[in-house]
N, C-alpha and C positions, 0 to 999 in steps of 0.2 A: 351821713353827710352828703348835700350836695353836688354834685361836678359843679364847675364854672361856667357851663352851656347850659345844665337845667337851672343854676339862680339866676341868669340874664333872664332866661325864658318866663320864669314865674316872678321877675321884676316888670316883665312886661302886660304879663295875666294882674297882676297885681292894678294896672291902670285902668284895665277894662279887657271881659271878654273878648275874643278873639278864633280867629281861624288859622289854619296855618299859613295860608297863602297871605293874609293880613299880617302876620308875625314877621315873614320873610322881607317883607314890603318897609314895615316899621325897621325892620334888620338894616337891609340895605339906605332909607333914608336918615337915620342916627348915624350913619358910617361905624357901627358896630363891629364889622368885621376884624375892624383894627385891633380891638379889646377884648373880645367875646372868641371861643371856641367856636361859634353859631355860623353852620352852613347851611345849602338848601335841606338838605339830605339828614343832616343831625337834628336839625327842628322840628321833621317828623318822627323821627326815633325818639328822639328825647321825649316829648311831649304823649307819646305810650309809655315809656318808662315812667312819667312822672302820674300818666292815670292810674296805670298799675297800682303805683306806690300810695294814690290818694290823694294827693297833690293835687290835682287838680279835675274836673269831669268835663265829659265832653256830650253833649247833646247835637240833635241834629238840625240843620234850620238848611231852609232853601233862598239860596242867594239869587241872584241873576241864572233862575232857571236853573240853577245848579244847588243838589243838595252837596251839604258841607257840615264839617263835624266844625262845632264851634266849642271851644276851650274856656275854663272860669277856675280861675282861682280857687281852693276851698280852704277853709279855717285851718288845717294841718299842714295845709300848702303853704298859709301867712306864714306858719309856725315857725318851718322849716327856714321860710326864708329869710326871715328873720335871723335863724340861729346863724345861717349858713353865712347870711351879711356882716355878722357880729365876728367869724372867725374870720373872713377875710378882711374884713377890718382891723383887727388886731395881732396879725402875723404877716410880717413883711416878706416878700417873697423877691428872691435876687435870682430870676432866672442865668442862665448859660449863656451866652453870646458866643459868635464862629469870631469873634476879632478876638476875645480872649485865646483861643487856640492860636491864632495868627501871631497875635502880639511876642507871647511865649515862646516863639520859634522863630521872631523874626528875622533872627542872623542868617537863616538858611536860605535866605533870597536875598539878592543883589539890591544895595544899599539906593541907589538910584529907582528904583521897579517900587520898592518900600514906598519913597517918598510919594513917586507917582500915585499908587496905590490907595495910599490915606489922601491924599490930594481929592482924589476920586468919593471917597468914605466920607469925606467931609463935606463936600459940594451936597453929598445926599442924605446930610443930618441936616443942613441949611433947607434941602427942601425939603425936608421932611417938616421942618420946622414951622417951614413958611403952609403947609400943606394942614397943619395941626392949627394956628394962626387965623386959617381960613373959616374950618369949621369953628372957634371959638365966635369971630365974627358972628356967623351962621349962626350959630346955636344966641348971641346978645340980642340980634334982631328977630328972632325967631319968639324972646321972651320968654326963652328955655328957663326952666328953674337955676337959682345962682348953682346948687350941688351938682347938678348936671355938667356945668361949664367947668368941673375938678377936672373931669376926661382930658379936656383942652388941654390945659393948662398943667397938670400933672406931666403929661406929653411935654409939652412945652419945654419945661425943668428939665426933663431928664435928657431930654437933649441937649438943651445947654450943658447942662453939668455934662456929656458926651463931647460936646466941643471943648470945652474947658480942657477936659484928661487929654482930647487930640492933640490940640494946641502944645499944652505941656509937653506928650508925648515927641511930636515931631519936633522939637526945638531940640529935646534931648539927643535924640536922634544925630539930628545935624553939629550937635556939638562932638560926636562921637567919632 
């Protein structure tokens, strides 16, 4: 199976050959960061682990006066990612959150501090929102494929539905 940093990477090989410093590049202009495990540092490790494995080869081409190992996809590399897209497709994953630990304890802080607090929590789901909004924009005039624009918008939801349980939460709060 997969990690979540080599299927991003062989969805990316998957588009077209590539270099690492071209990877990083596509990285940082997708705003992947936000989604993806994929750092400068992981995209080199990973992409050995993944020729290792066969996943993909690397040949050498000379770029801008510089040789550079350029990366391609190979047929056990589709295979793979394929398979790997297929389980993350179909196993919902509810990561941990630090507000769950907070929320669960929230008597042990001062009622007022609380409020403030989510006050704060919430201004920064709005921008987060508004921030997620942007790139969807981005990604419509850009004439991003429509599955692409799920990132967005997935985002989107889940935030909402985060303001929603806040909302809910702080009310109850205050009835208390």
């Amino acid at each position: 199976m997969l990690t979540n940093a080599e299927t991003a990477l062989l969805g990316l090989l998957a588009e077209g050959p590539a270099h690492a410093w071209q990877l990083q590049k596509q990285v940082e202009h997708r705003s992947m960061r936000t989604w993806t495990d994929l750092s400068q540092s992981t995209i080199y490790k990973q992409l050995g682990s993944l020729e290792a494995a066969g996943s993909v080869v690397a040949s050498d081409e000379v770029a801008e006066g510089r040789l550079r190992k350029v990366y391609a996809i190979t047929d056990a590399g589709r295979a793979a990612l394929a398979e790997s897209l297929l389980g993350l497709l179909s196993d919902p994953e509810f990561p941990n959150q630090r507000i769950d630990i907070a929320t669960y304890n929230v008597d042990q802080a001062p009622r007022d501090d609380v409020l403030r607090a989510l006050a704060e929590y919430r201004a920064k789901v709005v921008e987060t929102i508004e921030g997620w909004r942007g790139l969807e924009r981005y990604l419509i005039e850009s004439g991003c494929p429509r599955h692409r624009l799920a990132i967005s918008r997935r985002s989107i939801r889940l935030c909402e539905g985060d303001l929603a349980w806040l909302d809910e939460f702080v009310a109850e709060l205050k009835e208390s």
